[in-house]
VOGU-3710 file (C-alpha; in Angstrom, 3 decimals, decimal comma):
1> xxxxxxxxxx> 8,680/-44,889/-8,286  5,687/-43,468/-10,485  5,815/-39,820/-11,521  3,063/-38,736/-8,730  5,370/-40,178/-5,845  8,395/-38,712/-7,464  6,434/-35,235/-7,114  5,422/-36,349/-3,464  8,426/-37,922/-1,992  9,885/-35,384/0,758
11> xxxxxxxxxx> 13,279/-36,209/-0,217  12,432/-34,385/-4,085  9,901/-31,787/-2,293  13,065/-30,685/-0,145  15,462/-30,534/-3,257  12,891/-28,359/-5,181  12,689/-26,011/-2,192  16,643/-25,890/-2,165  16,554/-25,399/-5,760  14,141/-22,756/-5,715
21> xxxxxxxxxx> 16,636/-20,925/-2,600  19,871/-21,330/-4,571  18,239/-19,718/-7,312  16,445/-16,705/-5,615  19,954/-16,186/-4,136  22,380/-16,242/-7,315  19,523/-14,372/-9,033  20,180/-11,554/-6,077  23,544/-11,838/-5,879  23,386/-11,108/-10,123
31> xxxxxxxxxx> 21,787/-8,196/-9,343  23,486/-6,884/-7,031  26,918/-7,016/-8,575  25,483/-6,032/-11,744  24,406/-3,084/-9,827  27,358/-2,293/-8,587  29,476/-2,798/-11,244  27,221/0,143/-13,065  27,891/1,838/-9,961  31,510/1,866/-10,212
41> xxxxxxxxxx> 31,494/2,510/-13,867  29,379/5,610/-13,608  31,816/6,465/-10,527  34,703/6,406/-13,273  32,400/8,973/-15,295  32,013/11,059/-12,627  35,839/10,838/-11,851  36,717/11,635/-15,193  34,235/14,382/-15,129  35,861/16,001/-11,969
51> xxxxxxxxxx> 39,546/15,482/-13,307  38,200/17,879/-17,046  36,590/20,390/-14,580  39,818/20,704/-12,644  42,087/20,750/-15,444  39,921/23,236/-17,188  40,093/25,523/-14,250  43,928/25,219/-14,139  44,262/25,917/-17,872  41,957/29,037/-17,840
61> xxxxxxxxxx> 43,820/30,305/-14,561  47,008/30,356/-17,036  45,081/32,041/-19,629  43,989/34,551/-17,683  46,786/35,836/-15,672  48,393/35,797/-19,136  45,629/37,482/-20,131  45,991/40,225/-17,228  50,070/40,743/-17,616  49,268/41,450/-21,657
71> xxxxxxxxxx> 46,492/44,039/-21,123  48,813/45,803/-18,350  52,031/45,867/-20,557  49,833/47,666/-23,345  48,348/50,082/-21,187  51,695/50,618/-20,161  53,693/51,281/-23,184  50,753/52,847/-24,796  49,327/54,871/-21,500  46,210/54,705/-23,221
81> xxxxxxxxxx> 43,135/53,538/-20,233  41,122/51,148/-23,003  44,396/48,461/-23,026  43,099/48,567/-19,202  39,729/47,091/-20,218  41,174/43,457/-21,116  43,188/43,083/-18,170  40,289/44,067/-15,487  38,363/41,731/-17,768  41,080/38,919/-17,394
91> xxxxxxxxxx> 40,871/39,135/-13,503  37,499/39,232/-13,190  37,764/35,947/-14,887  40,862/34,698/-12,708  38,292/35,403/-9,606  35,562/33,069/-11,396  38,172/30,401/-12,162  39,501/30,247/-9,239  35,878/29,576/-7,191  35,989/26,752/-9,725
101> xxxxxxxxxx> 38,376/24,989/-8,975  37,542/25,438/-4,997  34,257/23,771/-5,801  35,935/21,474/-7,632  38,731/20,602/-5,019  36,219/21,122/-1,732  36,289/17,457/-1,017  40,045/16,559/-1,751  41,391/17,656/1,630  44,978/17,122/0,005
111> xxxxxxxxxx> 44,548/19,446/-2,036  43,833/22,435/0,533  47,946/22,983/0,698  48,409/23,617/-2,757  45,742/25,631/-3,397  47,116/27,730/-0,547  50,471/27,691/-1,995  48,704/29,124/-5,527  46,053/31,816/-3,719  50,188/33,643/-2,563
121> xxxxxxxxxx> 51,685/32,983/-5,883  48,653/34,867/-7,537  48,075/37,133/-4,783  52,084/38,424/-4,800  51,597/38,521/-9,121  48,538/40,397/-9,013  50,214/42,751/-6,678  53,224/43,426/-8,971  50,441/43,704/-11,888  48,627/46,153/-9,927
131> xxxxxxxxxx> 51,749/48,183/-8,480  52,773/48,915/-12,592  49,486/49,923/-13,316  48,970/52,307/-9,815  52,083/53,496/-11,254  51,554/54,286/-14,766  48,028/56,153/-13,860  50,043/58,540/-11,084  52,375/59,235/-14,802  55,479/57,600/-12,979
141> xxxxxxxxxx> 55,963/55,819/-16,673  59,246/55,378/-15,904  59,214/53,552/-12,624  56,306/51,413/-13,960  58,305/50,223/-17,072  61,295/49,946/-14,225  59,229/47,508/-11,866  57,858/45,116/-14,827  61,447/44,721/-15,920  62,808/43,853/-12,399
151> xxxxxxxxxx> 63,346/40,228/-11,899  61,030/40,075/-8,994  58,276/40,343/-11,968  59,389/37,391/-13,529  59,387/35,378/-10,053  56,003/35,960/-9,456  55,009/34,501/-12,579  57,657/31,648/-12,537  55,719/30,914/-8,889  52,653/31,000/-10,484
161> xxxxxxxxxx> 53,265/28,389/-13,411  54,880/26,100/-10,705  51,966/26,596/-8,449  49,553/25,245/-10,989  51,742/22,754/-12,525  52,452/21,067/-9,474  48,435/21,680/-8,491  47,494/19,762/-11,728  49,934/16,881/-11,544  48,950/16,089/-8,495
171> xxxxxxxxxx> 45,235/15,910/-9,115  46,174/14,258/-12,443  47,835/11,481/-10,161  45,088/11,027/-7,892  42,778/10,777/-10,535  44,653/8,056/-12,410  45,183/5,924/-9,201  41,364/5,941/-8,300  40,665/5,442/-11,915  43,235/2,657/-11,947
181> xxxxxxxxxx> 41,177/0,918/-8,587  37,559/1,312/-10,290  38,742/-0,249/-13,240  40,147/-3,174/-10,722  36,718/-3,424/-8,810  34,971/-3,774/-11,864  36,817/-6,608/-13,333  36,532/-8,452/-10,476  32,692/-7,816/-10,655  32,797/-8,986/-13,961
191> xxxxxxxxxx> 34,762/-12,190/-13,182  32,076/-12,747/-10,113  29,466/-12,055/-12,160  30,233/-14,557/-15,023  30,424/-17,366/-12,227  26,622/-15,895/-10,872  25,927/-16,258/-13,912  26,790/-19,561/-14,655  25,163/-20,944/-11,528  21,803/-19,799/-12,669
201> xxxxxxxxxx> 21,603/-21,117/-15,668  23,246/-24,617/-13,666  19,913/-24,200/-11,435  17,576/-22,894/-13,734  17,949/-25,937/-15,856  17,700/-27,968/-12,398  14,188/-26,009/-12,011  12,864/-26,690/-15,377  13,579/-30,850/-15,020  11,713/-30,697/-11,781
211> xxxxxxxxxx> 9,019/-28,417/-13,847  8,540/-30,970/-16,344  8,286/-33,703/-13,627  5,355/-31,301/-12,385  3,820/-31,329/-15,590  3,455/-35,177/-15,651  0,724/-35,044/-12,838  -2,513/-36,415/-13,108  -5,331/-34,796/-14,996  -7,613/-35,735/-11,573
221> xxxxxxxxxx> -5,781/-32,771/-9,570  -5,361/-30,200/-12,391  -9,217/-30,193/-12,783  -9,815/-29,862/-9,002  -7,282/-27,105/-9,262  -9,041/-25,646/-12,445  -12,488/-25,893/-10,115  -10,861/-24,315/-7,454  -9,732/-21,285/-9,751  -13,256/-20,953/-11,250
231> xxxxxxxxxx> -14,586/-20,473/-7,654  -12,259/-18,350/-6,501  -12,554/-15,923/-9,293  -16,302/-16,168/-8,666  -15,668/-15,103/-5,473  -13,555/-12,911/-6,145  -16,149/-11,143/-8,472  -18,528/-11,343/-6,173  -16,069/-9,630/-3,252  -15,694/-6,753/-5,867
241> xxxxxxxxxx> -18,886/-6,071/-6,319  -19,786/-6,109/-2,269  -17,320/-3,648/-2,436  -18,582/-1,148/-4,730  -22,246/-1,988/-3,722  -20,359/-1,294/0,105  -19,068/1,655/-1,465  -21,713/2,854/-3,384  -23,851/2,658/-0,021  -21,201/4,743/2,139
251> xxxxxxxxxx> -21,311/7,798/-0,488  -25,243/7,732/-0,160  -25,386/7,419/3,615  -22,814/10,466/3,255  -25,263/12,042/1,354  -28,427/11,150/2,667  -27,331/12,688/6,037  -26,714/15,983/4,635  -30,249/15,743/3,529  -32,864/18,662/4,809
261> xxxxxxxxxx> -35,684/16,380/5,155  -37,321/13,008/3,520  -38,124/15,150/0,162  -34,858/15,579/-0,678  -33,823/12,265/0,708  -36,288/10,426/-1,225  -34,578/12,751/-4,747  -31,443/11,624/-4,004  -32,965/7,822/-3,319  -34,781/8,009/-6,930
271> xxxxxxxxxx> -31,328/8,155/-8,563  -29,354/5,340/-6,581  -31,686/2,928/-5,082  -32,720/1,487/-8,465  -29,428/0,265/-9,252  -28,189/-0,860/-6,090  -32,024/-3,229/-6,560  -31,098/-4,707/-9,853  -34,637/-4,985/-10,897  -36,345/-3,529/-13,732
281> xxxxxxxxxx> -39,135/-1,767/-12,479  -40,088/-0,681/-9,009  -41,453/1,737/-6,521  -40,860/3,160/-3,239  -43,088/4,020/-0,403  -42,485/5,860/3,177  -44,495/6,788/6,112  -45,102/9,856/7,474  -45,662/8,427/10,815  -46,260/5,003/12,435
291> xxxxxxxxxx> -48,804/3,944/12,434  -50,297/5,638/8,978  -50,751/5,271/5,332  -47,641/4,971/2,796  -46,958/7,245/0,551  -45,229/6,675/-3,294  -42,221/8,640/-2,978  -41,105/7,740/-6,534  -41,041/4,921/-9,064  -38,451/3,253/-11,642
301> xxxxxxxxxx> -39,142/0,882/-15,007  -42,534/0,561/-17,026  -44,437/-0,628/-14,510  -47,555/1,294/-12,724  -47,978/1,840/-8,793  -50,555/2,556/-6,483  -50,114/6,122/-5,234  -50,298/5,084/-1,559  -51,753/2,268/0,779  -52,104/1,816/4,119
311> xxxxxxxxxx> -49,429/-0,828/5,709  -51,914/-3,409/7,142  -52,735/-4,047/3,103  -49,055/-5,462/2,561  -47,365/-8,719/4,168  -44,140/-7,133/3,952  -45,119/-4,215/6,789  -47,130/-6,254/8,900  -44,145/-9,424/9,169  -41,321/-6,647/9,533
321> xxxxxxxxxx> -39,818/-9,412/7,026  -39,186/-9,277/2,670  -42,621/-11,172/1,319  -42,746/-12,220/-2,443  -46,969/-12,172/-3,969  -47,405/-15,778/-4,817  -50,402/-14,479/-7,588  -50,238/-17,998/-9,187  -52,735/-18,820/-6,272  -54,071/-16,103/-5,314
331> xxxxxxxxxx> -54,042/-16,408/-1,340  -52,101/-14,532/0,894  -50,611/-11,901/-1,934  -50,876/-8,032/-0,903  -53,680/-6,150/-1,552  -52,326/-3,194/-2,939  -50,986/-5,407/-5,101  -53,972/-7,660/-6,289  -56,984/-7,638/-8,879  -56,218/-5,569/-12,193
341> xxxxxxxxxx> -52,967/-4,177/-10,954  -52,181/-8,022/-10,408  -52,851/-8,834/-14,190  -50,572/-5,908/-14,885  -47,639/-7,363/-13,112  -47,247/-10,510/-14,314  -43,853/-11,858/-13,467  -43,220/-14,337/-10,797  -40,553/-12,604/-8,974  -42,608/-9,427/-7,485
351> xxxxxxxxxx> -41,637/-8,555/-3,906  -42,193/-6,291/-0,897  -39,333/-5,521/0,940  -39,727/-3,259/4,110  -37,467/-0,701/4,883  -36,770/-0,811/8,758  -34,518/1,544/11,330  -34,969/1,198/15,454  -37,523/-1,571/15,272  -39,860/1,386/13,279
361> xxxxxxxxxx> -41,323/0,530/9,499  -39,856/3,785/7,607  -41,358/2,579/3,979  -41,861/-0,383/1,520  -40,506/-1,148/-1,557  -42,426/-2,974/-3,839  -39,621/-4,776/-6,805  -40,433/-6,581/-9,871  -37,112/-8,384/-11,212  -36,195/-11,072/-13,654
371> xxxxxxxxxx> -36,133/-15,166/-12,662  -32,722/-15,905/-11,863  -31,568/-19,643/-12,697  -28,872/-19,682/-10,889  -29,568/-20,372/-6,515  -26,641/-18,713/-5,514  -26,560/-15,849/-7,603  -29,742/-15,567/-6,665  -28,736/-15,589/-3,233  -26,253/-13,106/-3,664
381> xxxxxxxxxx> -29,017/-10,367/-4,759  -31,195/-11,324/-2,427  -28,618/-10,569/0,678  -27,423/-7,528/-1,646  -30,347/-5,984/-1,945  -31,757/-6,702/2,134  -27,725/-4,770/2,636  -28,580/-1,833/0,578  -32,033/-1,820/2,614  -30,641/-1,739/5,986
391> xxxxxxxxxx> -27,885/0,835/5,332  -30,975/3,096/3,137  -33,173/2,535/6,468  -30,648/3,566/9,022  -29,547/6,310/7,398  -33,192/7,505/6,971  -33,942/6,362/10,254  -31,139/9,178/11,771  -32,636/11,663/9,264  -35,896/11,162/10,820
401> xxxxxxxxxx> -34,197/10,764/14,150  -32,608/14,265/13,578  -35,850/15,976/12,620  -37,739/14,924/15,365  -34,801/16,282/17,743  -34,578/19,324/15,762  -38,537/19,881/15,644  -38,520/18,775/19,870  -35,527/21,259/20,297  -37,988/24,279/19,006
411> xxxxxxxxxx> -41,765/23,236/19,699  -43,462/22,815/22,584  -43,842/19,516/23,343  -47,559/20,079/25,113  -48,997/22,307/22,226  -47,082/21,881/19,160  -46,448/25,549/18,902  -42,746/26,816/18,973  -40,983/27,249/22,563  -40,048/30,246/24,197
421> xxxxxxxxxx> -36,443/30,036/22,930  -37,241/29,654/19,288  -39,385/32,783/19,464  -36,982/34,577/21,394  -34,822/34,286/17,882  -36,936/34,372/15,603  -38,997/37,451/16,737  -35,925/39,373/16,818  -35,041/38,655/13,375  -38,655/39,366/12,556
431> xxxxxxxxxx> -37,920/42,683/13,789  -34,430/43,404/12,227  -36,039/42,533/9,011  -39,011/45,274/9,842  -36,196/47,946/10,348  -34,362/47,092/7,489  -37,759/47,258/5,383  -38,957/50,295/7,260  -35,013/52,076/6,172  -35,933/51,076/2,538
441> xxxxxxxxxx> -39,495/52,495/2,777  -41,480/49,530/1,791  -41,952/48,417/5,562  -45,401/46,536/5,645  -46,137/46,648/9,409  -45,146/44,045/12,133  -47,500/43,333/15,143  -46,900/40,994/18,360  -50,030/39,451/20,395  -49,604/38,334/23,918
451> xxxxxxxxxx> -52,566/35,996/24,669  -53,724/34,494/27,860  -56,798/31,758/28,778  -59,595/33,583/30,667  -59,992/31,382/34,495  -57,506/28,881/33,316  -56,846/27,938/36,831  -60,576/27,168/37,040  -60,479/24,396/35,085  -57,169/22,509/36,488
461> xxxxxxxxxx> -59,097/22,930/39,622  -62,611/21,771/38,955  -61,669/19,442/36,363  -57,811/18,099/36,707  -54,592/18,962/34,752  -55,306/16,772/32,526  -58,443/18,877/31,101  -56,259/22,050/31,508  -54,016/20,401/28,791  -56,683/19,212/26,641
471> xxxxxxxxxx> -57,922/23,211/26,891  -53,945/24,081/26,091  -54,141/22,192/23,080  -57,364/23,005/21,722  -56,118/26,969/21,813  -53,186/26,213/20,691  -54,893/24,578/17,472  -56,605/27,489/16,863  -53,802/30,112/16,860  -51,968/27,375/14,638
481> xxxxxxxxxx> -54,266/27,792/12,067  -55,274/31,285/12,033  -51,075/32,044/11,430  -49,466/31,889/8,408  -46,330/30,658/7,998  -44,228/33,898/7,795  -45,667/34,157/11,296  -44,401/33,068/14,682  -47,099/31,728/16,963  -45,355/30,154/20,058
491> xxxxxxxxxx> -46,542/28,882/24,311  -44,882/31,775/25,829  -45,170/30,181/29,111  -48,016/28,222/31,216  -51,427/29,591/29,900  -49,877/32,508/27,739  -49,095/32,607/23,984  -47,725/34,844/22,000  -47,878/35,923/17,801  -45,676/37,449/15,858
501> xxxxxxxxxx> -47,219/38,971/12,712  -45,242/39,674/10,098  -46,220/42,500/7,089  -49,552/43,307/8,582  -51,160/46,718/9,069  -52,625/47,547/12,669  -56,146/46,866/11,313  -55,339/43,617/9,752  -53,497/42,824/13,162  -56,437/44,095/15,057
511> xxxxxxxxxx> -59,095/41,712/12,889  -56,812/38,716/13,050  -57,135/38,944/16,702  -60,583/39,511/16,721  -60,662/35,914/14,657  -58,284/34,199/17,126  -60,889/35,269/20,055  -64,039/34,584/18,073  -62,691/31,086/17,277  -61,268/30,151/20,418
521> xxxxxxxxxx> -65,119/31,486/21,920  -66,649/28,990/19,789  -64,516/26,435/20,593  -66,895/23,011/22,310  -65,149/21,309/24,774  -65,967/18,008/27,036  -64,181/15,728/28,815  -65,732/12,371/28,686  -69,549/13,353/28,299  -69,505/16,489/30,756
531> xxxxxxxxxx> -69,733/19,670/28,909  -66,273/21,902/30,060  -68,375/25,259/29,017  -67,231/28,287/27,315  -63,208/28,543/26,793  -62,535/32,664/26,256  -58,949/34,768/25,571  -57,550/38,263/26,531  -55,594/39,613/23,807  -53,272/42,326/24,238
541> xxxxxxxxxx> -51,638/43,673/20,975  -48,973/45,738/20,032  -47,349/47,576/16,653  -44,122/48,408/15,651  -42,431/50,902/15,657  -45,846/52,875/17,666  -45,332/51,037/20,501  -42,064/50,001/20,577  -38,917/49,775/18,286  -37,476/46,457/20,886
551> xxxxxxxxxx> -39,278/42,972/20,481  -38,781/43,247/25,294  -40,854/46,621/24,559  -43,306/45,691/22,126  -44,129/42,376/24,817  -44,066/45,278/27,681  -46,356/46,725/25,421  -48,912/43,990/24,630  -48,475/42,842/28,123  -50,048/45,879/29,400
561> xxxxxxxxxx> -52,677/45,432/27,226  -53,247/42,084/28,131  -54,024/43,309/31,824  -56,161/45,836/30,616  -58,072/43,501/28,659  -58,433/41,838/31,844  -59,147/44,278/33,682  -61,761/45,625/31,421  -63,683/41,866/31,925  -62,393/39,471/29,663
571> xxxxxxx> -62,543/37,691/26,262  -61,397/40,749/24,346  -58,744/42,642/22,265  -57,064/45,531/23,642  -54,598/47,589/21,507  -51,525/49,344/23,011  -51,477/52,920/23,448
//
């Protein structure tokens, strides 16, 4: 049988695996009893331990009762208090040794008699001890020095001595029978484990001979293994850095939501989109709106970029698909790309890749990157970078997304000015800001407008709805530029707007109106090629605090004008009063 079949046969593949069990097993059971055996032995430490602590507690207990009886006799045959001092000191310290050995003895339920029997003995001496002393300090000298020589004295302290003799050789046996068992245990571990022992080394050499049997394969499946490990570390490499492209991605989605708008979007793009690219130079381009031009929102490398272009002048936006310029020959490369600027960039490997969200082209991105030899690494960036793309585009797609629903939340869709509700707020804050200028004394004025279309009705009637919103709109352009943007012009509600002016005087306030109704007066209107005739306002205006301090009295205020201003013929301004 040839080494190869050896390593094939079932009959050697099911030894190896028994081998390989047998091992594993001894190898635990090693452990194990090596682990217990340490065990045990540190159990024999920690017996020993106990056994000092207890006899410690005995032998001070001794000490200090002695300790107490000396200090007593002196104060007695001296009567002088400081011989007192040692012997409340030596039962102070009785007290302590004593909660010692308790702690000590807590878990030794056998012990709990004699330890009763020794709390008496030292009870009925510390009573004598105390009786004497009571005694002496009452200057009864003579029955003190009577009751210390009585025998009953002397009993007390003979029951004392027995009472911890008899506690410590009984602990002292205890202690040397579980000492004796540990020792037991742990021979027999040590017997055990010499045998473990031995069978491992019996099976380890049975491992190595079928290891060196291994070894005599052929070179044939050691290279296809050696292959095998190449790719897989290649993979492998590649899986890692998916993952911190994938990561990389997740923290700027995170970010990019938190964004305010595209500006700051395309900041925070200028610092991470270039490496998550892996080209040298390149630029990127979004739209403000589809369809419409592209704009450069920043660039990356040596290379130079067109500022903007419009997206029917790249392949890129008008496939929805990544398009690389073949400039070799000239045909079918982009023209924002082409002529001088095509001389510029002369690498082979220049790209537009277009950055999509919703089925809607958000930007371009125009790359210029180094040949790659390799296909499949250059497959890999190719499906890294359209990754990066998508997750860049969605993310911008929901800031976008957000915007718009923001910007439809407070503007009137009709129009384009704000919406009743968004004035609503912001002219009262317009107006706590004007009181909290006025308390400081450098309050600059505030002034409200309430504005309504002269015969509105007329021309829904004579000429359709749909010319009554092209007449909407038209006003509504003109209030949007005669405001600035500290002011608030919004549709207040069918045919009626309304301003708020911010820091104005009453005369400014009075002359801007005067502009909104001269413009809107001059405004040319037609639908299809009929003339729609002169398009007039009624303006009623109002100041703060003169006409009200509220923003509901101040459009009480300008309302009433406004009537008046009707009422009074038309296509004029009419101040409150």
């Amino acid at each position: 049988m040839s080494n190869a079949n050896v390593d094939q046969h079932p009959h050697y593949r099911h030894l190896t695996s028994a081998i390989w069990v047998l091992l594993i097993a001894a190898i635990f059971a090693t452990v194990v009893l090596t682990q217990r055996s340490l065990s045990r032995l540190a159990d024999s430490r920690e017996v020993i331990s106990h056994s000092l602590r207890v006899s410690k507690a005995l032998s001070d207990m001794t000490s200090q009762i002695q300790d107490a009886e000396t200090g007593q006799r002196g104060f007695l045959l001296s009567g002088r208090a400081p011989y007192l001092q040692p012997y409340y000191t030596a039962l102070a310290q009785l007290r302590l040794s004593r909660a010692a050995l308790g702690i000590a003895l807590s878990e030794d339920p056998s012990a709990l008699a004699p330890l009763d029997v020794l709390d008496k003995a030292i009870a009925a001496k510390l009573q004598d001890l105390d009786r004497a002393v009571s005694l002496k300090s009452e200057g009864r000298s003579g029955e003190a020095v009577e009751s210390i020589l009585t025998d009953s004295d002397n009993q007390t302290m003979i029951a004392v001595r027995v009472a911890l003799r008899a506690l410590g050789t009984d602990h002292v046996r205890r202690t040397n029978q579980v000492q004796t068992d540990i020792e037991q245990e742990v021979k027999n571990y040590y017997l055990i484990l010499g045998v473990s022992i031995l069978v491992n080394l019996i099976l380890l050499a049975g491992l190595l001979q079928r290891f060196r049997q291994a070894s005599l394969q052929s070179e044939t499946a050691q290279h296809a293994v050696d292959e095998r490990n190449v790719e897989l570390s290649r993979l492998l490499t590649m899986a890692a850095s998916r993952n911190a492209q994938v990561q990389g991605l997740s923290e700027l989605s995170r970010f990019l939501q938190s964004c305010a708008d595209l500006g700051e979007a395309a900041g925070l793009l200028k610092q991470h989109l270039p490496p998550l690219m892996r080209a040298a130079s390149g630029a990127l381009y979004l739209a403000d709106a589809e369809p419409g031009p592209l704009h450069q929102a920043f660039t990356w490398g040596d290379k130079s970029y067109v500022d903007s272009f419009e997206a029917g002048e790249c392949w890129a936006a008008r496939l929805r698909q990544p398009f690389h310029q073949p400039f070799e020959t000239g045909t079918a490369s982009c023209a924002h790309l082409q002529s001088a600027y095509a001389s510029e960039h002369n690498s082979n490997n220049i790209q537009c890749l277009p950055l999509m969200a919703y089925a809607e082209l958000l930007g371009i991105v125009v790359l210029e990157a180094d040949l790659v030899s390799d296909p499949q690494e250059s497959l890999e960036i190719e499906g890294s970078r359209r990754f990066a793309l998508e997750q860049v585009g969605l993310s911008i797609g929901n800031l976008k997304l957000r915007e718009s629903l923001r910007q439809a939340a407070i503007r009137d869709v009709l129009t384009g000015l704000y919406n009743r509700r968004f004035f609503d707020e912001s002219s009262q804050r317009e107006l706590l800001r004007a009181v909290r200028q006025q308390a400081k004394g450098d309050y600059a004025g505030l002034a409200l407008m309430m504005i309504d279309i002269d015969h509105f009705k007329r021309f829904n009637d004579e000429h359709g709805h749909e010319v009554g919103d092209q007449v909407l709109r038209e006003v509504a352009q003109v209030l949007h530029r005669q405001t600035r943007g500290s002011d608030v012009a919004a549709r207040f509600g069918g045919e009626e707007f309304t301003i708020v002016l911010a820091d104005i005087t009453e005369q400014l306030a009075l002359e801007r109106a005067q502009r909104v109704r001269q413009e809107v007066q001059e405004l040319v209107l037609h639908a299809g090629a009929k003339d729609l005739g002169c398009v007039t306002i009624s303006i009623g205006l109002a100041q703060f605090p003169a006409q009200g301090v509220t923003v509901d009295a101040l459009l009480l205020a300008a309302d009433k004008a406004l009537y008046e201003a009707k009422a009074a013929g038309r296509n004029r301004v009419v101040v409150a009063s």
